[in-house]
C-alpha positions in Angstrom: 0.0 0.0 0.0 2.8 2.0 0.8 3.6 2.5 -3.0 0.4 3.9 -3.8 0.1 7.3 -4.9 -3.6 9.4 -4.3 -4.6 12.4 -5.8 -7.3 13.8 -3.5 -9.6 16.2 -5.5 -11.1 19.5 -3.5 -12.4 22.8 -4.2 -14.4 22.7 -7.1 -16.5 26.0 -8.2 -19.8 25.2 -5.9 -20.9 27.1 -3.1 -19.0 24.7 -0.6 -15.8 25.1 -2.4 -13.8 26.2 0.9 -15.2 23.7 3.0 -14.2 21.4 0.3 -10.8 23.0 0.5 -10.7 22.0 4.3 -11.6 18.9 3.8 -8.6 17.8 1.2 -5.9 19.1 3.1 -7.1 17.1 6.4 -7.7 13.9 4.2 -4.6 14.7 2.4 -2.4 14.4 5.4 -4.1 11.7 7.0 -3.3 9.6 3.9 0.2 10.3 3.9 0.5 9.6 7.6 -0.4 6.0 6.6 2.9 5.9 3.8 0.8 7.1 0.5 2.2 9.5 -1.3 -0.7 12.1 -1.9 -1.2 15.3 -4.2 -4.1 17.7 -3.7 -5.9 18.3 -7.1 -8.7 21.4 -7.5 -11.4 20.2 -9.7 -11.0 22.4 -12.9 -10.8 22.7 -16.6 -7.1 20.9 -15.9 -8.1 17.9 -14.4 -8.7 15.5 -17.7 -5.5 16.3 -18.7 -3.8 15.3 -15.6 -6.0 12.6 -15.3 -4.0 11.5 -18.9 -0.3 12.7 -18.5 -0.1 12.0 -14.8 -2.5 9.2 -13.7 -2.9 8.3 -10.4 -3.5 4.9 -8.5 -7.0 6.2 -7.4 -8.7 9.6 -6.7 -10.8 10.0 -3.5 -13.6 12.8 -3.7 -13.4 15.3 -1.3 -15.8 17.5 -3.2 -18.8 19.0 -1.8 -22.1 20.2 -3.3 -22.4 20.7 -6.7 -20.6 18.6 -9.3 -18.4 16.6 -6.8 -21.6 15.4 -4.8 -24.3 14.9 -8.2 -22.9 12.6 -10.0 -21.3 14.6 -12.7 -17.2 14.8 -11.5 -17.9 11.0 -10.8 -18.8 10.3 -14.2 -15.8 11.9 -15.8 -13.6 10.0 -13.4 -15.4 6.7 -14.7 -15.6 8.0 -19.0 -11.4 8.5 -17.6 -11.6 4.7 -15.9 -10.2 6.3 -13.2 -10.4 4.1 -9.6 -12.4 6.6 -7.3 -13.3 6.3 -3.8 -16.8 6.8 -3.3 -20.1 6.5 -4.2 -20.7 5.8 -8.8 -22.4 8.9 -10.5 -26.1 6.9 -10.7 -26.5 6.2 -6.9 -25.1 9.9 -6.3 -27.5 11.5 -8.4 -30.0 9.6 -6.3 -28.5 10.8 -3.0 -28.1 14.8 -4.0 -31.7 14.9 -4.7 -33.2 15.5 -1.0 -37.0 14.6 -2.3 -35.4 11.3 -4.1 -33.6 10.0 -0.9 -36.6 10.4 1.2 -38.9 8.8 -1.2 -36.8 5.4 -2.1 -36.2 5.2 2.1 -39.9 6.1 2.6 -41.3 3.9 0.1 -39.7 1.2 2.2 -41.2 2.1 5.1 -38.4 4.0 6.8 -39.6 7.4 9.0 -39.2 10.7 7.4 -40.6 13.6 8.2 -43.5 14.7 5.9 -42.6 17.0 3.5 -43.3 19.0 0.4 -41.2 20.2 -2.8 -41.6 23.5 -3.7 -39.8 25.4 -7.1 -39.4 28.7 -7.7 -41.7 29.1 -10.6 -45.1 27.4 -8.2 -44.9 31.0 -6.6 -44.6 33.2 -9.9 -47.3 31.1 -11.4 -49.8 30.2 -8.3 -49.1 33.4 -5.6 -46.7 33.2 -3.0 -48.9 33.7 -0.1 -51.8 31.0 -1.1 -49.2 28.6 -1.5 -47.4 29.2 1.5 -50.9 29.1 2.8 -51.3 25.8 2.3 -47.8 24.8 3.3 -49.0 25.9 6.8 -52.4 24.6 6.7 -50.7 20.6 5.5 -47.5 20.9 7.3 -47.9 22.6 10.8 -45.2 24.9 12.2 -42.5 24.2 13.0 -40.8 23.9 9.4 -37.5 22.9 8.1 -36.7 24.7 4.8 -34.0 23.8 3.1 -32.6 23.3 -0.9 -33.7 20.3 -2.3 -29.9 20.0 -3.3 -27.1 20.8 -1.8 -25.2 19.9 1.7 -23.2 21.9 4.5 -26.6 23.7 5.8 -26.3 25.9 3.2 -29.4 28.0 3.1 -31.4 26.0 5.8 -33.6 27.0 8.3 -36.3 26.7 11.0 -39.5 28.8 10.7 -41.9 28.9 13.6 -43.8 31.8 12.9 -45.5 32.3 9.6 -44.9 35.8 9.3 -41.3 34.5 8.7 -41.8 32.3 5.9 -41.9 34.5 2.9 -38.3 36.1 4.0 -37.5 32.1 4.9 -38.1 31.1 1.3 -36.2 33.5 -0.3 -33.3 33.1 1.7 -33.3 29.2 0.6 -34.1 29.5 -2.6 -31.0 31.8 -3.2 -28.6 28.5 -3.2 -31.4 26.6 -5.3 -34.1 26.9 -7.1 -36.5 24.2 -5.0 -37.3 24.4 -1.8 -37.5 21.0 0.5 -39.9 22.0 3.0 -40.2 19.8 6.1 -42.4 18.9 9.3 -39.6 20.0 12.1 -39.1 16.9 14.4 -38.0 17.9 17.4 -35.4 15.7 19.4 -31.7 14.6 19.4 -30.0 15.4 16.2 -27.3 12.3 14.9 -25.5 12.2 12.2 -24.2 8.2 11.3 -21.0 7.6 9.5 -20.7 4.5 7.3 -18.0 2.8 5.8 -17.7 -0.1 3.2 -16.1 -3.5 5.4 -14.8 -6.4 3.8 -17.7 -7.7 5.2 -20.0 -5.4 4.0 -21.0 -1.4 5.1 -20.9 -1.1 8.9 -22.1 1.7 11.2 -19.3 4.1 13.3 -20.4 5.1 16.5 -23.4 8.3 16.1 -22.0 11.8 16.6 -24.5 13.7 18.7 -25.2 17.1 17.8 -26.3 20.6 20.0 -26.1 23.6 18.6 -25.7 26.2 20.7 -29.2 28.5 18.8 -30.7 25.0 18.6 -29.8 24.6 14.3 -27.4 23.7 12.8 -26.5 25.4 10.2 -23.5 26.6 8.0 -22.4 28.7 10.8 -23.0 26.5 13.3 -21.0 23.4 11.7 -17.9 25.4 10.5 -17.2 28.0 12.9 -15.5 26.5 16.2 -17.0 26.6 19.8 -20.6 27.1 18.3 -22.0 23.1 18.5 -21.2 20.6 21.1 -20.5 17.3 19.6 -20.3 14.0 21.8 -18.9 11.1 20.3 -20.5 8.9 20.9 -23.8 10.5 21.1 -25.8 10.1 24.2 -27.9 7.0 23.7 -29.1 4.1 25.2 -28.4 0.6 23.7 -31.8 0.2 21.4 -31.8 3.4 20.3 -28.0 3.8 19.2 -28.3 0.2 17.3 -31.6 1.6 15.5 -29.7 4.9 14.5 -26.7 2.7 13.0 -29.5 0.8 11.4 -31.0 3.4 9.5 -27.9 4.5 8.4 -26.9 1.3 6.9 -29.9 0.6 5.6 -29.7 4.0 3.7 -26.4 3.2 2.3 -27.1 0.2 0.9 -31.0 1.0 -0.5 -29.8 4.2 -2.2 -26.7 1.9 -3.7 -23.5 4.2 -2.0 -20.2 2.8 -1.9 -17.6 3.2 0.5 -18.4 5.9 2.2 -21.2 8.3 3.3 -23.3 10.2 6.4 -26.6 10.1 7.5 -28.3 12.8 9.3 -31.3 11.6 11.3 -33.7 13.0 14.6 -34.1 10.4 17.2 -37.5 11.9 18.9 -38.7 11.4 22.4 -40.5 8.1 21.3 -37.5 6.7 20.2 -38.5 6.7 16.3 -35.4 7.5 14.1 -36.5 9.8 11.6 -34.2 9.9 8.3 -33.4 13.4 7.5 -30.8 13.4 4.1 -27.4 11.3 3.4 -24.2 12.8 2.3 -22.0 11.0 -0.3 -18.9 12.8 0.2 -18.9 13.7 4.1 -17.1 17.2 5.5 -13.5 16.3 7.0 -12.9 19.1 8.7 -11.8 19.9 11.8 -15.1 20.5 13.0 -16.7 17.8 10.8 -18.1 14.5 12.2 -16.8 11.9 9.8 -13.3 12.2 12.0 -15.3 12.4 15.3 -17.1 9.4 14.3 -13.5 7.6 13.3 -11.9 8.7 16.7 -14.7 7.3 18.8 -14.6 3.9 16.8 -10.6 3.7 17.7 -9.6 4.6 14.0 -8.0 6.6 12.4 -9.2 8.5 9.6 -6.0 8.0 7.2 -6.5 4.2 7.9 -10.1 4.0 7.1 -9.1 6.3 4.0 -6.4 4.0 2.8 -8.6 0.8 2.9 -11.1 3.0 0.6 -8.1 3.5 -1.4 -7.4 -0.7 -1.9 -11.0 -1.2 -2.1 -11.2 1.2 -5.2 -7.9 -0.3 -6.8 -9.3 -3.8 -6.4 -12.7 -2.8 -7.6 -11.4 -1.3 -10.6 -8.7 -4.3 -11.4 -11.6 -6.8 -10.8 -13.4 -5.3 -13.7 -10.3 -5.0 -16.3 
């Protein structure tokens, strides 16, 4: 393994792109801390072209939002035949979409909180306030608005009043053009990390999450000393095997590979309510992938590096 060479690709043109950033020089040093020798590549207009003169073992995705998360970066790296570690550009498409995730898990008969999808154009063409009207009048308050796409928080938020919505709704919509809105589930905010075994995905322990305004949100997640995390979260027995569940069963029903996150609510009757899956987790310092790793006894350059092998053998067992 120790001859392996990784080029970790970060940055990308999405709204994440610093996160993203973050998240490639932690990886990046992790990986070498385990012997490979690692380059950090930006995801631009250059990278076919390296991908050609200076091919390397495998690329992990550390991308976030955007292209590195739906499907399309993945697909170049497959059109290159490229080992990647991570989840292939179909299953990712399925996971970006917010309204898609929760429909494949709910069909299933996994919890999620009732929601309804919400583009731009329903309020130019049917009024904004009959609309939101009826948001109300189906959903109850609270609500959890967020973009039907996108990760790190960006643009979510809880209305409990509303008089707020209207102002609530434009602030979402300017990082997308559809709105996910939610029934807010009050109760103990997880987030599950799972990782591809050689005998199949397995659960690391849940990171609990309290934010210190009660959401977490952009701020909240990347700005130190605002959340509490505790790793692992503060569960009993049933409840922290049925959060690992869900997880697990997310990953493998939505068809991700290697890696990804689940967020979920565990609410005072002890129901786990799926909330959205990431397919290329934050791995920052304030980001619970490494939390998760840390409380499991591993480290993350060694769970990293097994993705690494994983992807090589993948790719070799295909030709």
């Amino acid at each position: 393994m120790t001859n392996r060479w990784v080029a970790v690709l970060s940055g990308g043109l999405s709204h994440e792109r610093e996160v993203s950033l973050r998240s490639g020089r932690r990886l990046s040093a992790a990986l070498r801390s385990t012997g490979l020798v690692v380059e950090e590549w930006d995801a631009d207009a250059q990278l076919l072209t390296r991908l050609k003169e200076h091919r390397p073992d495998a690329v992990v995705v550390a991308l976030h939002g955007g292209e590195g998360e739906n499907g399309a970066v993945q697909a170049v790296l497959e059109l290159a035949g490229v080992p990647f570690v991570g989840t292939d550009s179909h299953a990712c498409r399925r996971a970006y979409d917010k309204p898609t995730a929760k429909s494949e898990l709910a069909r299933v008969g996994l919890a999620t909180p009732e929601w309804a999808v919400l583009p731009h154009a329903t309020f130019r063409e049917l009024g904004a306030k009959p609309v939101l009207d009826a948001l109300v009048a189906k959903l109850g308050l609270p609500l959890m608005l967020k973009p039907d796409q996108g990760g790190s928080a960006l643009g979510a938020q809880v209305v409990r009043d509303a008089a707020d919505l209207p102002a609530a709704m434009v602030g979402c919509l300017a990082y997308g053009d559809t709105v996910l809105a939610e029934r807010y589930v009050e109760g103990v905010e997880v987030a599950v990390t799972v990782v591809d075994g050689p005998d199949g995905p397995y659960a690391l322990p849940a990171v609990e999450i309290v934010p210190e305004n009660g959401v977490y949100d952009y701020t909240a997640r990347y700005t130190a000393g605002l959340t509490v995390f505790h790793a692992p979260a503060r569960l009993d027995e049933k409840a922290a095997r049925a959060v690992g569940e869900l997880a697990v069963n997310a990953h493998k029903l939505l068809g991700l590979r290697d890696v990804s996150r689940t967020d979920a609510i565990v609410s005072a009757d002890g129901t786990v309510w799926f909330l959205e899956v990431t397919v290329s987790p934050g791995l920052t310092e304030t980001s619970l992938v490494p939390m998760a790793a840390e409380a499991a006894g591993q480290s993350l350059g060694e769970i990293y590096a097994g993705l690494v092998e994983r992807a090589v053998t993948r790719s070799a067992a295909r030709g």
